[in-house]
C-alpha positions, 0 to 999 in steps of 0.5 A, a space after each residue: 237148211 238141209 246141204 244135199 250131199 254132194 260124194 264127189 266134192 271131196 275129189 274134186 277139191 282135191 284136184 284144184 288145191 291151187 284153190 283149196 290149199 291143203 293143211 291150210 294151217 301150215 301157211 299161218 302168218 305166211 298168206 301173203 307169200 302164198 299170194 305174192 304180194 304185201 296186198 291187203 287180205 280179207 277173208 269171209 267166214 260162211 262163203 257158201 257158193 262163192 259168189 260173194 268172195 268172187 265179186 269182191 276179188 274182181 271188184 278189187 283186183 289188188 287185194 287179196 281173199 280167202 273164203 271159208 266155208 266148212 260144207 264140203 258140198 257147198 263150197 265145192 261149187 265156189 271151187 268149180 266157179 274159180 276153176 272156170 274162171 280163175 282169179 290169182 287174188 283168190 284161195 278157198 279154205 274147207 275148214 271150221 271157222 271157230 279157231 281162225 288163230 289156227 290158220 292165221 297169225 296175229 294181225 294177218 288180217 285186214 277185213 272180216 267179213 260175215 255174210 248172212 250167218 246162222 242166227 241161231 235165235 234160240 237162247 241156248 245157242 247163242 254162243 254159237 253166233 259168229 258174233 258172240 264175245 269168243 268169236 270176237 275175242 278170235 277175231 280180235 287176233 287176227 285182224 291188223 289194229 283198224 282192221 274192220 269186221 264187215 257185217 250184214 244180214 236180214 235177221 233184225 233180232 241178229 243184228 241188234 244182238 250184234 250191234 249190242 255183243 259189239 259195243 259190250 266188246 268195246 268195239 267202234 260202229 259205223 255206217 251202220 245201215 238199217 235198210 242197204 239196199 236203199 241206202 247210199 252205199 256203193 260196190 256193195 257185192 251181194 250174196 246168194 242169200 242176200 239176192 234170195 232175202 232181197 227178192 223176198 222184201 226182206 230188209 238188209 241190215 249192215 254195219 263195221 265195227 273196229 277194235 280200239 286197240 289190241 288187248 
């Protein structure tokens, strides 16, 4: 999908940096005092508008979270909903994902969770999944040992990748849901995308996976 391009994001992240912090990589292994608190932190990778992350912050207001999402233009509008209505559990971060050890130290993190991700179906690029082995393998870093990647999507051949990638990594699976919408879980805090797919009839596919130990 085409991101319309929005010129004066880039100003107005800069204005709200008690939102977007600048060089985030200065505050490695230091979040915590950012936030003020020993509190669990939990980040999304792909955070797009927001709405998510915000949900999540205000469905657990003692814990804290960061969303990532490197399109400008797109988490702009997650900027100006907390400039709206702020929330002290929550920071944005305008950067690429690919190296989260950049931004976060080893065993910072207690949850990941990817939302919705870019498939990319084509054989070719499969190394650009988030939830192929050198995503895990950052992952694995940053998260405490239990800490949990949290995962949904609507893309079944993604997800049974997904599940496969997990346990070739020597991950454990649980509440692994093959339809959530219908299942039994509860707080689940929908995306902009999952509302969309939803809507469309399409089938929400969620699962946890934990690494046994650190390597």
């Amino acid at each position: 999908m085409r991101v319309r391009n929005k010129p004066w994001a880039e100003g107005y992240i800069a204005e709200h940096r008690e939102i977007v912090p600048e060089a985030p990589e200065q505050y490695k292994g230091k979040w915590r005092d950012i936030f003020g608190n020993r509190e669990p932190l939990n980040i999304e990778i792909g955070t797009g508008k927001g709405q998510f992350i915000i949900g999540m912050a205000k469905l657990y207001p003692r814990q804290n979270f960061i969303g990532i999402e490197r399109e400008t233009s797109v988490i702009v509008s997650a900027v100006q909903k907390l400039a709206e209505e702020p929330l002290e559990n929550v920071k944005l971060l305008n950067v690429n994902a690919d190296q989260l050890s950049d931004y976060f130290a080893e065993g910072e993190v207690d949850n990941i969770y990817l939302n919705f991700s870019d498939p990319w179906p084509k054989k070719r690029h499969e190394k650009r999944r988030l939830t192929y082995r050198t995503f895990l393998a950052d992952y694995e870093k940053v998260l405490k040992l239990g800490g949990k990647i949290c995962f949904k999507t609507d893309n079944q051949g993604l997800f049974e990748y997904s599940l496969e990638s997990f346990s070739k990594y020597g991950m454990v699976l649980e509440n692994i849901s093959l339809d959530l919408h219908r299942s039994d879980m509860k707080n689940n805090v929908r995306t902009e995308y999952e509302e969309k797919f939803s809507a469309m009839g399409h089938r929400i596919y969620r699962c946890e996976a934990y690494f046994k130990t650190l390597r």
